[in-house]
C-alpha positions as a LaTeX table, in Angstrom:
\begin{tabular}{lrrr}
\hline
Residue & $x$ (\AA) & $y$ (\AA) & $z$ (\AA) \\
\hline
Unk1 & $-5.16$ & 21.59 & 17.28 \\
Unk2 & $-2.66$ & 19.87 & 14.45 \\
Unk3 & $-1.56$ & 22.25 & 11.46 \\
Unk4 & 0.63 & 21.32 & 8.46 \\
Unk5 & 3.55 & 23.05 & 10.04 \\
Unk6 & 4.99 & 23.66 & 5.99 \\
Unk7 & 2.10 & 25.59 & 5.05 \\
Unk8 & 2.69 & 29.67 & 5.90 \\
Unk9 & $-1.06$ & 30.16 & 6.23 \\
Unk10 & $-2.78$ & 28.20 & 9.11 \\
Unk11 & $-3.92$ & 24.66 & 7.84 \\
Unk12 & $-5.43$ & 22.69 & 10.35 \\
Unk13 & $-5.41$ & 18.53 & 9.55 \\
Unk14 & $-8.82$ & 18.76 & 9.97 \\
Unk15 & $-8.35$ & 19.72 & 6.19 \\
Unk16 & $-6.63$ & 16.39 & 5.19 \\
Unk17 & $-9.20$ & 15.48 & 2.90 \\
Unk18 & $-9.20$ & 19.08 & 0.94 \\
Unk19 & $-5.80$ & 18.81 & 0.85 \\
Unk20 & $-4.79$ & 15.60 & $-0.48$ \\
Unk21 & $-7.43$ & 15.81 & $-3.35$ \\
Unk22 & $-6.58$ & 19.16 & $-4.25$ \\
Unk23 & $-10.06$ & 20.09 & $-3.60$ \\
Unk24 & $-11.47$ & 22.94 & $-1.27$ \\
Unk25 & $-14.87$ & 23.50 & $-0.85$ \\
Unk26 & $-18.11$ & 25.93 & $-0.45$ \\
Unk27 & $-18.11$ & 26.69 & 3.55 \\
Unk28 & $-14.00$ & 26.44 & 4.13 \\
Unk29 & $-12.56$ & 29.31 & 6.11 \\
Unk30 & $-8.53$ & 29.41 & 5.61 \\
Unk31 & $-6.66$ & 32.41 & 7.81 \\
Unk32 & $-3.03$ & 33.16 & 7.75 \\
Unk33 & $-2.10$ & 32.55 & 10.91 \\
Unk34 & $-2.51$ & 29.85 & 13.72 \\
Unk35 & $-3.53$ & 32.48 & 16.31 \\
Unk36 & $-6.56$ & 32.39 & 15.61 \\
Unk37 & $-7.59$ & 28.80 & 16.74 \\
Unk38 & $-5.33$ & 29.21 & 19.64 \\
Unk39 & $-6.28$ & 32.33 & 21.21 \\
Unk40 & $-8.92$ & 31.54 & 23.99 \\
Unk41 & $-10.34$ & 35.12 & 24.30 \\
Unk42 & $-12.51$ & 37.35 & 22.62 \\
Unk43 & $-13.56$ & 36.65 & 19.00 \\
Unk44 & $-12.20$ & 40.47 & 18.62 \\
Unk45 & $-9.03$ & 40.05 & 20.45 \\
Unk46 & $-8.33$ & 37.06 & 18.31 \\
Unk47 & $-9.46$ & 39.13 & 15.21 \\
Unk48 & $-6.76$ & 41.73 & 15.67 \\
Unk49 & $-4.11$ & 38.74 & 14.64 \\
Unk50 & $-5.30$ & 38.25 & 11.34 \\
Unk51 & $-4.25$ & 39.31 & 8.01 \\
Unk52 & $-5.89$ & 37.65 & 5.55 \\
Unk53 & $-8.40$ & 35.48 & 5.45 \\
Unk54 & $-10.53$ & 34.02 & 2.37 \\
Unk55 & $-13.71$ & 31.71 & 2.57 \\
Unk56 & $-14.50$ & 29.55 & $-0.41$ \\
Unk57 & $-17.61$ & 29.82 & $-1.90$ \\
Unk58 & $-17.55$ & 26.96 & $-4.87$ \\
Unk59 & $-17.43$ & 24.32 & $-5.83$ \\
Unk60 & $-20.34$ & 22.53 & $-3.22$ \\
Unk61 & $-19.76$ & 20.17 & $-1.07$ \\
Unk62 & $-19.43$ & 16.56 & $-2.41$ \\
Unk63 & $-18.90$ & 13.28 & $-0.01$ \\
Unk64 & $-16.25$ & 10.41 & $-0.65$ \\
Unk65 & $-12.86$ & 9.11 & 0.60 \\
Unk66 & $-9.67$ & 10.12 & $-0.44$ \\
Unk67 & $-8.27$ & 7.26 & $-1.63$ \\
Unk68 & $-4.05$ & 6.98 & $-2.66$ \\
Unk69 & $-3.11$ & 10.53 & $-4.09$ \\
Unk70 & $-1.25$ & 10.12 & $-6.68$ \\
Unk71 & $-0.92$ & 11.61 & $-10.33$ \\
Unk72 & $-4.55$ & 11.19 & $-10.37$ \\
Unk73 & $-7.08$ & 13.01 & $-8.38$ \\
Unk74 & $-4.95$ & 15.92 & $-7.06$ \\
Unk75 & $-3.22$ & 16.67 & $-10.19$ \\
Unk76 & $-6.65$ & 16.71 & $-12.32$ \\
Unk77 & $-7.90$ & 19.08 & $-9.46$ \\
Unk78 & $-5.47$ & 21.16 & $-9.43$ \\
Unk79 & $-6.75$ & 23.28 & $-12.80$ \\
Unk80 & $-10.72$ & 23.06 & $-11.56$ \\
Unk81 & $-12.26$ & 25.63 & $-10.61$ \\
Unk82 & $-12.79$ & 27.39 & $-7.12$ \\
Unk83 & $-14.34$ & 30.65 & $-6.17$ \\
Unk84 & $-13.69$ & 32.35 & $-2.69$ \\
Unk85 & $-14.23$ & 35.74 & $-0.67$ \\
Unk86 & $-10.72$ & 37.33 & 0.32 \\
Unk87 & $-10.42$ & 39.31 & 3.26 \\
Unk88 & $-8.19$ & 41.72 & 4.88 \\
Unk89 & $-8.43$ & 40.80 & 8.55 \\
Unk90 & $-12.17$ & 39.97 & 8.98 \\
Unk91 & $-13.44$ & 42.78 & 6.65 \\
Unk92 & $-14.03$ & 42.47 & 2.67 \\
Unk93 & $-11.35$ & 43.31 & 0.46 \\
Unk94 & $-14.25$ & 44.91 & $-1.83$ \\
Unk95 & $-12.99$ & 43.20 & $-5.08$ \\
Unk96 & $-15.63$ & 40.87 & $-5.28$ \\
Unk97 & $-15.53$ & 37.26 & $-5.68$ \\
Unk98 & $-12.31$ & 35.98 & $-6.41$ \\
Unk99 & $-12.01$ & 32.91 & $-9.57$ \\
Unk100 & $-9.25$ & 31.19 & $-9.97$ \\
Unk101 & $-7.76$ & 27.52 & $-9.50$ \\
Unk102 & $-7.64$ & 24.85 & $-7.06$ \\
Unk103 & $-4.04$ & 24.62 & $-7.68$ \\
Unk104 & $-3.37$ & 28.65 & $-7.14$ \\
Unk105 & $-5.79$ & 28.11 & $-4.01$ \\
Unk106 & $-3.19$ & 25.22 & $-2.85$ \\
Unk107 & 0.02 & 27.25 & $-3.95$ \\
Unk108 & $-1.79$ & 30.15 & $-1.92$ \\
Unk109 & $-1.93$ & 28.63 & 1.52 \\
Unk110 & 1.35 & 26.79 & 1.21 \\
Unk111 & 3.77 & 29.97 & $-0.40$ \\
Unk112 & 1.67 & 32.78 & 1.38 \\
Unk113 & 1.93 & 35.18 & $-1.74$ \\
Unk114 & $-1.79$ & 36.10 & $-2.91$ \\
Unk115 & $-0.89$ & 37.58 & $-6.58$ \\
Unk116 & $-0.72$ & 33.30 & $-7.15$ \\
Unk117 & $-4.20$ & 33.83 & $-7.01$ \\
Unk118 & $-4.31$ & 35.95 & $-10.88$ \\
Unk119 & $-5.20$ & 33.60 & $-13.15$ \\
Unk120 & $-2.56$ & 35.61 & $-15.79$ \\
Unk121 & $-0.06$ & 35.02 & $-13.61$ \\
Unk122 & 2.39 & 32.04 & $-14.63$ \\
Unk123 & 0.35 & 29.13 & $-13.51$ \\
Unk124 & 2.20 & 27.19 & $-10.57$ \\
Unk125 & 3.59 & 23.40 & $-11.03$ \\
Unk126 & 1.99 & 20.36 & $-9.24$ \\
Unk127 & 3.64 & 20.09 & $-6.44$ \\
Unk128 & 5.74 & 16.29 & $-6.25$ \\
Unk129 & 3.74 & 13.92 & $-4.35$ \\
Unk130 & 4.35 & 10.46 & $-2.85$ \\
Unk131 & 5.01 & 8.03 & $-5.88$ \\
Unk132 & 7.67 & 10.65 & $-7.32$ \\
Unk133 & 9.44 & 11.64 & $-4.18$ \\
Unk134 & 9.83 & 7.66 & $-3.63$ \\
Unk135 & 12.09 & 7.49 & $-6.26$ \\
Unk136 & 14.14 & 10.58 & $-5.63$ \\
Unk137 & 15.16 & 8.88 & $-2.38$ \\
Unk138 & 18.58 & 8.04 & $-3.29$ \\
Unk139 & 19.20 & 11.56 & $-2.59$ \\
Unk140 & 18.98 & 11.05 & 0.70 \\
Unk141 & 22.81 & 8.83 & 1.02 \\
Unk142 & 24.66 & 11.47 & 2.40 \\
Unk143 & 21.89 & 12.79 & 5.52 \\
Unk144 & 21.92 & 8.54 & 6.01 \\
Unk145 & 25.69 & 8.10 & 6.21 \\
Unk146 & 26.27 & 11.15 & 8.35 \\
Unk147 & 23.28 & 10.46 & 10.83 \\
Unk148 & 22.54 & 6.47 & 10.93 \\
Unk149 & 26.54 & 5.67 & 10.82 \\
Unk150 & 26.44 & 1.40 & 10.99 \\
Unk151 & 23.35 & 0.15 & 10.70 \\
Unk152 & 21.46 & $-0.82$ & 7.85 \\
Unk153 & 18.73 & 2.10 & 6.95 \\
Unk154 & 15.25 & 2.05 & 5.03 \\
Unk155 & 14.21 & 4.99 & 3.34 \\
Unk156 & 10.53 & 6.03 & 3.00 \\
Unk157 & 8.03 & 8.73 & 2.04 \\
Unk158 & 4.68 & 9.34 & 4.27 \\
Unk159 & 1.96 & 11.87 & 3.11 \\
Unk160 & 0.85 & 13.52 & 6.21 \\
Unk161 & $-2.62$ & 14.10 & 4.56 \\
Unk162 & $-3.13$ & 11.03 & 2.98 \\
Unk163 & $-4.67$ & 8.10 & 4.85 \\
Unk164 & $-3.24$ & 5.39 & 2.19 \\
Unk165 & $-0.05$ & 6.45 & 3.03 \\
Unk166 & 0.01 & 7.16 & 6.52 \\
Unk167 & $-1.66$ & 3.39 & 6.75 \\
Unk168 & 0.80 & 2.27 & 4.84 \\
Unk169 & 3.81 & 3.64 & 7.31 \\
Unk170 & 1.63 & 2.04 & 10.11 \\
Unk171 & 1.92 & $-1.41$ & 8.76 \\
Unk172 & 5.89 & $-0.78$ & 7.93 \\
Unk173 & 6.25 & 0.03 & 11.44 \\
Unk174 & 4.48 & $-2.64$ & 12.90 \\
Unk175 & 6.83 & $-5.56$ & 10.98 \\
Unk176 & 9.65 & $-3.43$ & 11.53 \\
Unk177 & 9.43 & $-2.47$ & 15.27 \\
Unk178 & 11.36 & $-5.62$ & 17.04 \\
Unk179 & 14.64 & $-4.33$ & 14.95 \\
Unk180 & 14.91 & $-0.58$ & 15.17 \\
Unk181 & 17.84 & 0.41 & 16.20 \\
Unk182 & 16.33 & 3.50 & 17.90 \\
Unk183 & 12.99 & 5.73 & 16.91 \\
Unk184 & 12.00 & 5.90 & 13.27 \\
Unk185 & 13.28 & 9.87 & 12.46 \\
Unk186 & 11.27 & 12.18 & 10.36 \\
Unk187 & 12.61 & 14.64 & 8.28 \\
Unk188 & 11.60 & 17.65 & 5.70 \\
Unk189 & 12.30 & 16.84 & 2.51 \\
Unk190 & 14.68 & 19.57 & 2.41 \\
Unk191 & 16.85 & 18.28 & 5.92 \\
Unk192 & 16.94 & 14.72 & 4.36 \\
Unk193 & 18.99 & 16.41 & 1.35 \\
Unk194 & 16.50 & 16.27 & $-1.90$ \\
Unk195 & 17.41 & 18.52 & $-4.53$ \\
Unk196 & 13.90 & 19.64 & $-5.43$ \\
Unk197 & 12.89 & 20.28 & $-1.88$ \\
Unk198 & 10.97 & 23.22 & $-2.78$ \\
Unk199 & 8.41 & 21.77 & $-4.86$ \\
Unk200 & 7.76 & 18.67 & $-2.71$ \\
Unk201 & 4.25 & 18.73 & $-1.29$ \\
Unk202 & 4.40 & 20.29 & 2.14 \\
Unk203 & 2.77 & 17.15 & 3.70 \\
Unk204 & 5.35 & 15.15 & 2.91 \\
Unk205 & 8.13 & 13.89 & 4.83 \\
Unk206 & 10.85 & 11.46 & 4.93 \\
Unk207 & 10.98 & 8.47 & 7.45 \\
Unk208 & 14.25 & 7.18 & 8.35 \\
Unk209 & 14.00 & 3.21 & 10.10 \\
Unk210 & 17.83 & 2.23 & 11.43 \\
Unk211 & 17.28 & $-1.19$ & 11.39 \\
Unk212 & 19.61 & $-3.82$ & 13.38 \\
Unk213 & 19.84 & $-7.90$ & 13.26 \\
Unk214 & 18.36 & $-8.19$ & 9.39 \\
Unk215 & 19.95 & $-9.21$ & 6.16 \\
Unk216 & 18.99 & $-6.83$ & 3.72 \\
Unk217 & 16.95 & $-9.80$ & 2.10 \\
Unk218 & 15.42 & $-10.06$ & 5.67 \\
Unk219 & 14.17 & $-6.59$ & 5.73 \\
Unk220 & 13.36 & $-6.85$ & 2.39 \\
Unk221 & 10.98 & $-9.70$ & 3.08 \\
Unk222 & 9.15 & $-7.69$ & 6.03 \\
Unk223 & 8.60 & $-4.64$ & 4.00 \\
Unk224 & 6.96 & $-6.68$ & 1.61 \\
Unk225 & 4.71 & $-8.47$ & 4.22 \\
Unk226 & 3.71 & $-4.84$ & 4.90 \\
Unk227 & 3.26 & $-2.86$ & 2.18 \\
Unk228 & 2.41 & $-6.06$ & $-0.75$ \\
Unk229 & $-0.38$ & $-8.42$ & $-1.49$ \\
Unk230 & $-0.44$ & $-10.73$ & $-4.60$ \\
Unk231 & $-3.83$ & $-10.18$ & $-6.77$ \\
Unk232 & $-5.72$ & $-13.85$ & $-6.63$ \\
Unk233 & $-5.17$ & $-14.41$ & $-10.54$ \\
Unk234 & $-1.46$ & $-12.84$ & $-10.76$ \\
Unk235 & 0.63 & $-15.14$ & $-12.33$ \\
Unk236 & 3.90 & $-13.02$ & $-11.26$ \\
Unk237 & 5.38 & $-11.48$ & $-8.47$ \\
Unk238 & 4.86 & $-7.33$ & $-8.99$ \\
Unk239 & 6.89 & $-6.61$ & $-5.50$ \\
Unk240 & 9.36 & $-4.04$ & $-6.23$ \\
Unk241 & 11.19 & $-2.72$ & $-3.15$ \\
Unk242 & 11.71 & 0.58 & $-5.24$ \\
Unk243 & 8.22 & 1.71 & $-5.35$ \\
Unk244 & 7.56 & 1.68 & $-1.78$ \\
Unk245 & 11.31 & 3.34 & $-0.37$ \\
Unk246 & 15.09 & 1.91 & $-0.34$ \\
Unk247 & 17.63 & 0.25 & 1.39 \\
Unk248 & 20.95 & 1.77 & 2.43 \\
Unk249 & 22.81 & $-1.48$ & 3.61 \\
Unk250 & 25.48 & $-1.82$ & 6.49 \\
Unk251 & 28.50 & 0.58 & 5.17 \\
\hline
\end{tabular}
């Protein structure tokens, strides 16, 4: 089974959709540690490993797609509502049902620290998502010049729980594959050198393409094959290389 490694409690990807609305629902079971899906013996030797674990009890279940995450959906969730059971280990913490935030539910799972949880406490920011990581990517200069010396280098952002984006990294990949100088790297925000690292969403990382035998207006071209498509009635060019990543040319 897949987590999302920068979470501290266990979050499997089977929870892709929860996460990248911002949106947990009645029936999820969240523990804090990976253990427990990995452990092949008893449900009580597996137990033993766990020190919190919470179940959410509302909102209900509702049915849709996730669709691009961007300042919309996940940030409007992040102040609704949720309800859940807390646990200590499998048994009831005996405070009751627990009402706080989406966003404090999110914080929760990805900080580990339950007093996130008190609705008096400070409320925690939005984490930054895809469209404003993009442009913090100039940031990144100094982790390309030290590890892609000599070759050209395009700069992108791919949410791990977001299907939009991971399609859209596909597509990249697939014009940019005859001209990689070696294996598109991956990084955490915080190895690829951005200055807010900490309050990047934890399913987001930074891809790294070393590119070889392009012009930078050559590469530019492919990304946009990949990534842009002109509405019918446009009556302008919207392509902007800057929404999508950027180009660190040949030093």
């Amino acid at each position: 089974m897949e987590f999302f490694e920068r979470f501290k409690w266990a979050v499997p990807k089977a929870f892709s959709d929860a996460v990248a609305l911002c949106r947990f629902e009645e029936g999820d079971i969240l523990y804090d540690t990976k253990k427990v899906y990995r452990n092949t013996g008893e449900w009580g030797d597996v137990a033993k490993y766990v020190k919190q674990s919470l179940q959410v009890k509302f909102p209900a279940r509702a049915t849709g797609g996730t669709g691009e995450r961007s300042g919309g959906v996940f940030s409007s969730n992040w102040d609704s509502e949720v309800r859940l059971d807390l646990y200590e280990g499998m048994a009831s913490t005996g405070i009751g049902q627990i009402e706080t935030t989406q966003g404090r539910l999110y914080t929760l799972l990805w900080k580990g620290d339950l007093s996130v949880l008190d609705t008096k406490t400070d409320n925690p920011p939005v984490p930054l998502i895809t469209r404003q990581v993009t442009k913090l990517l100039n940031e990144t200069r100094d982790t390309v010049e030290g590890r892609f010396p000599g070759n050209t280098v395009f700069v992108m952002v791919r949410d791990l729980s977001n299907p939009v984006s991971r399609n859209k990294y596909l597509k990249v990949v697939a014009q940019l594959n005859r001209n990689l100088a070696q294996d598109v790297a991956f990084m955490s925000p915080k190895e690829a050198g951005l200055k807010d690292w900490d309050w990047i969403a934890p399913t987001v990382e930074i891809a790294f393409f070393s590119i070889t035998g392009l012009s930078d207006e050559a590469l530019t071209a492919l990304i946009k094959k990949a990534v842009y498509t002109r509405g019918k009635n446009a009556k302008t060019d919207k392509f902007k290389l800057s929404a999508h990543g950027i180009i660190f040319p040949t030093p």
